[in-house]
N, C-alpha and C positions, 0 to 999 in steps of 0.2 A: 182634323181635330177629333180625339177622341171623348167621350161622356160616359160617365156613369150615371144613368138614369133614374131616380129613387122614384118611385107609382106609388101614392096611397091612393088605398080605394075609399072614396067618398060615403058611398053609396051602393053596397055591393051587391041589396035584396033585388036593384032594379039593373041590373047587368045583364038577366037572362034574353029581353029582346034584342041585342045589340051582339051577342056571340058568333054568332054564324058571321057576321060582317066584320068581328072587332078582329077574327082566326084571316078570317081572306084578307084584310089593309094589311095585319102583322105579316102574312106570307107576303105581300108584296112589299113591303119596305126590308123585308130580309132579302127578297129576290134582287133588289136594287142597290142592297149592299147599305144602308141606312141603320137597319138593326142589325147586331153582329151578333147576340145572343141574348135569351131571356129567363130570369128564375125568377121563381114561387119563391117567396118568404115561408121557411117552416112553421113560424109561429108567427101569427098576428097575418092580416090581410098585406096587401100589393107586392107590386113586381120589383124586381133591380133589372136594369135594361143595359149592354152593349151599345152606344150610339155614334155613328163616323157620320160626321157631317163637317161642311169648311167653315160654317160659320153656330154659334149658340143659336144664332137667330132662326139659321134652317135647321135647327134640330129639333125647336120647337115645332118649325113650322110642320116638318114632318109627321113629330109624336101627334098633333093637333089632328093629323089626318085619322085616326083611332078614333072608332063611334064612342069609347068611354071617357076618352077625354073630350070630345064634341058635347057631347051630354051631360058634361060636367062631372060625372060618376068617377073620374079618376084623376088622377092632378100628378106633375114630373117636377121634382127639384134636378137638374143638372150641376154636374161638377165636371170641369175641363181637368182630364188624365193625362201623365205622359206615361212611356216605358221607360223603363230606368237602364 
C-alpha cells in the first residue's frame, strides 16, 4: 500500500535536539524502502512524505519511529493512494 504522508510540525523551536537522530531513523526507513520520498512545504512548516507499507497500521508504526514524532513535535495524517 501506498501513503501520502501530510507532517505538521507541532513544535518546530524544539526540533534542534532530535536532528541528527530524526536525519539517521529518515535514512534508515528510506534504506528499508518504507519512505520513498520526502518534501519541505515552501510556505508554512512540515513535510509530505512517500510511504509503502502493507498495512496503515505499519505505517504508522514506522513514521512513530522518528524522534519528532516520538516527542510529539510532529504529527502524520495518512491517506491510502493508488496509480492510476
Amino acid at each position: 500500500m501506498i501513503f501520502i504522508a501530510s507532517g505538521t510540525d507541532l513544535r518546530p523551536n524544539e526540533f534542534g535536539p532530535f536532528m541528527a537522530e530524526e536525519a539517521e531513523v529518515l535514512e534508515q526507513l528510506r534504506a528499508g524502502g518504507t519512505v520513498k520520498a520526502v518534501f519541505k512545504r515552501v510556505s508554512g512548516g512540515g513535510v509530505i512524505s512517500v510511504v509503502e507499507a502493507a498495512t496503515v497500521e505499519e505505517a504508522v508504526e514506522q513514521l512513530e519511529r522518528l524522534p519528532l514524532v516520538r516527542e510529539g513535535l510532529l504529527t502524520f495524517e495518512l491517506t491510502e493512494v493508488t496509480e492510476l
